[in-house]
N, C-alpha and C positions, 0 to 999 in steps of 0.2 A: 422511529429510530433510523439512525443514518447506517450502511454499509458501512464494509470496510473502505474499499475504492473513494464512496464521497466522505471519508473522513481524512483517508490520507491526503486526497486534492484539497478538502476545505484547509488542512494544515499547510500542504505546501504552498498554496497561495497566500503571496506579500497580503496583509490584511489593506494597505490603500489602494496601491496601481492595479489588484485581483491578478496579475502577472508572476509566475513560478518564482522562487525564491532561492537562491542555494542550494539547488538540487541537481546535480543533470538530470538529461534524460532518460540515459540508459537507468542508471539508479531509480528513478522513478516509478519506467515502467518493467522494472523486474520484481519491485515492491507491490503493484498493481497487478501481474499475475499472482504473484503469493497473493493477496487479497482475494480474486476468484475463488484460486482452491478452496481458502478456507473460509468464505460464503459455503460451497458447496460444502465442504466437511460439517460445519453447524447445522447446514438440511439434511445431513444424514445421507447425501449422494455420493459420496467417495469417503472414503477412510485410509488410511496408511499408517504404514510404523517407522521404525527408523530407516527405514531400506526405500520400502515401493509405496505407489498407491493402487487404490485398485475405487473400482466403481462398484456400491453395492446395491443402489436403487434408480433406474432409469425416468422416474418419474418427471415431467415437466415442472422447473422451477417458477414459471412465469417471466422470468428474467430472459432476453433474448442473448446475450451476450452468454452468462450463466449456462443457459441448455444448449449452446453450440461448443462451450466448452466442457458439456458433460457428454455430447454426441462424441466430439474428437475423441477422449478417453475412453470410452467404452467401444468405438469403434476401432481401438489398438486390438482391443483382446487377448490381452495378456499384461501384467503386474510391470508396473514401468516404474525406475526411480523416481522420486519429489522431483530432482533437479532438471529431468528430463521434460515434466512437463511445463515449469517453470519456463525452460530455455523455448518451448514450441511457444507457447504463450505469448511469447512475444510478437510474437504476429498479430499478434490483437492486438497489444497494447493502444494504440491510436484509439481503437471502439472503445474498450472498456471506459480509456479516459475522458471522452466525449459522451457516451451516454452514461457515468458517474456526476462528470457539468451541466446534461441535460436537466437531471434530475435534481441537481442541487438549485437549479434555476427554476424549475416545476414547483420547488419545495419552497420558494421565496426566501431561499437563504442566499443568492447569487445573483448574482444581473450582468445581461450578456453584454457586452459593447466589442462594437466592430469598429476600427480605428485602420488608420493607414497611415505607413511609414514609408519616407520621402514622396508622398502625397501619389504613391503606385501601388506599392506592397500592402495587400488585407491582413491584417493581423486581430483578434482577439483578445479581451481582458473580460475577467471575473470577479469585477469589485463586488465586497459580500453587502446586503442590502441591511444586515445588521447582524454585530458581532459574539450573539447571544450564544449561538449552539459551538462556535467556533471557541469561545471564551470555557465552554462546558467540557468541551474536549480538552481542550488543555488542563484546566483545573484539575480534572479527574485524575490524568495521569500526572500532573505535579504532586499531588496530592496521595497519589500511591506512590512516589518513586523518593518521597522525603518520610513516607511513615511505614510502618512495621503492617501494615493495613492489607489482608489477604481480599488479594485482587480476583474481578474476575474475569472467567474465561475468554471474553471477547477481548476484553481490557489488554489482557497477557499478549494476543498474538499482536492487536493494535500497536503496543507497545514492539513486539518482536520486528515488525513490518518497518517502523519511523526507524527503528535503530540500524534495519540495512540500509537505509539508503540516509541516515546521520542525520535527520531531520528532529529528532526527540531532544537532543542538547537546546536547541533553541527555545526550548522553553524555561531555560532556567539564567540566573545571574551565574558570571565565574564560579562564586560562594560555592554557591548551591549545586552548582555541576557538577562539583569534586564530591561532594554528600551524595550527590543521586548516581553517577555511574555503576561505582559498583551494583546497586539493589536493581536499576535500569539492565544491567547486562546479567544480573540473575533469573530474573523476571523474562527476558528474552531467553533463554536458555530453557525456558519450559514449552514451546514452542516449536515442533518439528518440521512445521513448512517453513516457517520464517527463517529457523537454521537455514536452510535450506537455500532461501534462498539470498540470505547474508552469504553463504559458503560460495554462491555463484557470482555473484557480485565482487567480491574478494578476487576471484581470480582471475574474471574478467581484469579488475584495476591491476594487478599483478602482471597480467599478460600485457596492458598498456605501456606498464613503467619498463618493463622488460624491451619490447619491441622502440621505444624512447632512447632507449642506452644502446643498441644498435648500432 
């Protein structure tokens, strides 16, 4: 079973060139923290409510990225907002998203190629080596976000996560977009990291446009 992390990169990479799609970055990697937390929240290493989180089992995940980001949170010691750690997170973002491509190329779902632009600059692509589990992920949430079909929990935040950073529309024709939002932005709405960190992301873009008009 794939994480969160390697589901959101397997989505946001172009299925030919394996190069980011219609995402920045920032949006990205604040989708990719919310992704951590709630790895950790499914192992039962933090929990939260609508306010804070808090740490309730120190145990090692195996995950290196995962148990430094379960060290930071428990080494605060004391109950900190969702958003708060979402914003620290970012510091990470680079790791996460690099050993998320690790692992998806471990997994023989990606293939690394190192390429250079104007024949000086290294750059990177992750064309997928076949479009089986990429094809699986979308289906599923196409397929919950056009039927009455009680989803589940991993499903719900997956879904919460693509919709902050606007990546989940892509999976559908015009048609179909106008049928699936609403139940897409219901379904994200059961979800309290991913609020979360949609609500940071929003005001980040707010702060942009603001500082633009200037």
């Amino acid at each position: 079973m794939l994480n969160f992390s390697e589901e959101i990169l397997l989505l946001a990479l172009d299925d030919q060139t394996g190069e980011l799609r219609g995402v920045s970055q920032a949006a990205l990697s604040h989708a990719l923290a919310g992704a951590v937390l709630m790895e950790l929240a499914f192992l039962d290493r933090i929990d939260s409510d609508v306010r804070e989180l808090v740490v309730v089992n120190t145990d090692s995940t195996g995950d290196p990225v995962m148990d430094k980001t379960l060290g930071l949170i428990a080494a605060c010691g004391r109950p900190m907002p969702i958003r708060h750690w979402v914003r620290t997170l970012l510091d990470l973002s680079a790791e996460i998203r690099e050993t998320a491509l690790d692992r998806l190329v471990q997994k023989g779902i990606l293939k690394r190629e190192e390429c250079r632009f104007l024949w000086v600059f290294s750059t990177r692509r992750y064309p997928q080596l076949h479009g089986e589990e990429r094809e699986e992920v979308r289906s599923r949430l196409r397929r919950l976000a056009l039927s009455e079909e009680i989803p589940e929990p991993r499903d719900v935040v997956l879904i919460s996560l693509l919709e902050a950073c606007r990546l989940v529309q892509d999976f559908f024709t015009e048609e179909e977009l106008a049928r699936a939002l609403p139940r897409l932005r219901l379904l994200a709405r059961m979800d309290l990291i991913g609020q979360q960190v949609t609500r940071v992301l929003r005001e980040i873009e707010g702060e942009l446009t603001a500082a633009s008009t200037t």
